[in-house]
LONU-36346 format. One line per 3 residues: their letters; for each residue x, y, z of C-alpha. Coordinates in pm, 1 decimal. Layout:
N
a) X,Y,Z ~ ... $
END
This chain:
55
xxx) 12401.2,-1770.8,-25835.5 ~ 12712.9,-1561.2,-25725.7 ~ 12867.6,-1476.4,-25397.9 $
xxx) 13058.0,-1219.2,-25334.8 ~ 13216.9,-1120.0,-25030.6 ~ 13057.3,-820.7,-24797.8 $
xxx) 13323.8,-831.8,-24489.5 ~ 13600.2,-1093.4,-24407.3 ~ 13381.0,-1335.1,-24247.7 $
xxx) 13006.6,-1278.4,-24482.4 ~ 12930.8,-1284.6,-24822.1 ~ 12614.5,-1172.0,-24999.6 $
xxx) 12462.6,-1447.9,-25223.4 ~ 12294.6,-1284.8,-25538.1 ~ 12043.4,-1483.5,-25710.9 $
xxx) 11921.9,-1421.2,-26096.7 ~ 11598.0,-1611.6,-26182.9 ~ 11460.0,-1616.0,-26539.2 $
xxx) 11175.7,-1841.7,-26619.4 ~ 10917.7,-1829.1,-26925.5 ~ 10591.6,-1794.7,-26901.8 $
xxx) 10468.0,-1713.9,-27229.1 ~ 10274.8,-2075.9,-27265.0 ~ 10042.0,-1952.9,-26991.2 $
xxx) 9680.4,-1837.6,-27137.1 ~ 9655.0,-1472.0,-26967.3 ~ 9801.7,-1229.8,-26769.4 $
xxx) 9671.9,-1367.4,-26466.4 ~ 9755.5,-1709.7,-26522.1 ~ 10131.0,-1580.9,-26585.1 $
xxx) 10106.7,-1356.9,-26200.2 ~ 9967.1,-1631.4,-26056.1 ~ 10249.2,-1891.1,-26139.3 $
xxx) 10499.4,-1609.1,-26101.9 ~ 10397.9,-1553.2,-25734.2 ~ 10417.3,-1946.8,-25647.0 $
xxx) 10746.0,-1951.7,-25786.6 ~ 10833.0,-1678.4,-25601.5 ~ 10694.5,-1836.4,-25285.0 $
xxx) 10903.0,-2169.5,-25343.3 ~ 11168.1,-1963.3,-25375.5 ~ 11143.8,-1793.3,-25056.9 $
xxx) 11079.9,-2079.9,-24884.3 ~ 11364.6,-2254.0,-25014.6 ~ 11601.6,-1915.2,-24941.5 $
xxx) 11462.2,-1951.9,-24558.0 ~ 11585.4,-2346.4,-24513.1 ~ 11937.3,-2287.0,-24679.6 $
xxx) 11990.9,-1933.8,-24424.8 ~ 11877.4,-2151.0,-24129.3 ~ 12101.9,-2465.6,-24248.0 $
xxx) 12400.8,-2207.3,-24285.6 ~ 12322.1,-2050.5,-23947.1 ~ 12269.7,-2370.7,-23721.8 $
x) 12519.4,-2428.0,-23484.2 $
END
Protein backbone atom coordinates (compact mmCIF):
# COMPACT_ATOMS: atom_id res chain seq x y z
CA UNK A 1 0.00 0.00 0.00
CA UNK A 2 1.39 3.59 -0.73
CA UNK A 3 -0.02 7.02 -0.49
CA UNK A 4 1.00 9.65 -2.14
CA UNK A 5 -0.18 13.02 -2.05
CA UNK A 6 -2.66 14.45 -5.01
CA UNK A 7 -3.30 18.20 -3.53
CA UNK A 8 -2.43 19.69 -0.04
CA UNK A 9 -5.30 18.33 1.71
CA UNK A 10 -5.87 14.47 -0.44
CA UNK A 11 -3.78 11.78 -1.16
CA UNK A 12 -4.34 8.88 -3.55
CA UNK A 13 -3.91 5.44 -1.84
CA UNK A 14 -2.43 2.87 -4.41
CA UNK A 15 -2.94 -0.66 -3.68
CA UNK A 16 -0.73 -3.71 -5.26
CA UNK A 17 -2.35 -7.16 -4.72
CA UNK A 18 -0.54 -10.38 -5.70
CA UNK A 19 -1.99 -13.65 -4.68
CA UNK A 20 -1.31 -17.31 -6.14
CA UNK A 21 -3.55 -19.29 -7.52
CA UNK A 22 -1.77 -21.92 -9.19
CA UNK A 23 -3.13 -24.77 -6.54
CA UNK A 24 -6.57 -24.20 -8.04
CA UNK A 25 -7.66 -27.20 -10.55
CA UNK A 26 -8.73 -25.01 -13.77
CA UNK A 27 -9.03 -21.89 -15.22
CA UNK A 28 -12.31 -21.35 -13.91
CA UNK A 29 -11.71 -22.35 -10.53
CA UNK A 30 -8.69 -19.70 -10.56
CA UNK A 31 -11.53 -16.64 -12.13
CA UNK A 32 -13.81 -17.67 -9.83
CA UNK A 33 -11.64 -17.17 -6.59
CA UNK A 34 -10.02 -14.21 -8.31
CA UNK A 35 -13.40 -12.39 -8.60
CA UNK A 36 -14.36 -13.10 -4.75
CA UNK A 37 -11.19 -11.73 -3.81
CA UNK A 38 -11.75 -8.99 -5.77
CA UNK A 39 -15.21 -8.51 -4.28
CA UNK A 40 -13.78 -8.62 -0.57
CA UNK A 41 -11.61 -6.27 -1.65
CA UNK A 42 -14.01 -3.82 -2.81
CA UNK A 43 -16.03 -4.19 -0.10
CA UNK A 44 -13.40 -3.67 2.27
CA UNK A 45 -12.08 -0.37 0.04
CA UNK A 46 -15.92 0.96 0.51
CA UNK A 47 -15.89 0.70 4.65
CA UNK A 48 -12.30 2.28 5.03
CA UNK A 49 -13.52 5.51 2.32
CA UNK A 50 -16.72 5.83 4.42
CA UNK A 51 -14.71 5.50 7.91
CA UNK A 52 -12.23 8.24 6.46
CA UNK A 53 -15.14 10.40 5.26
CA UNK A 54 -17.53 10.32 8.41
CA UNK A 55 -17.79 13.34 10.15
Amino acid sequence: MESRPVTDSTSKMLYTLTYDVSNLADQAAKGADIERRRGMFINALGAMQALAEAD
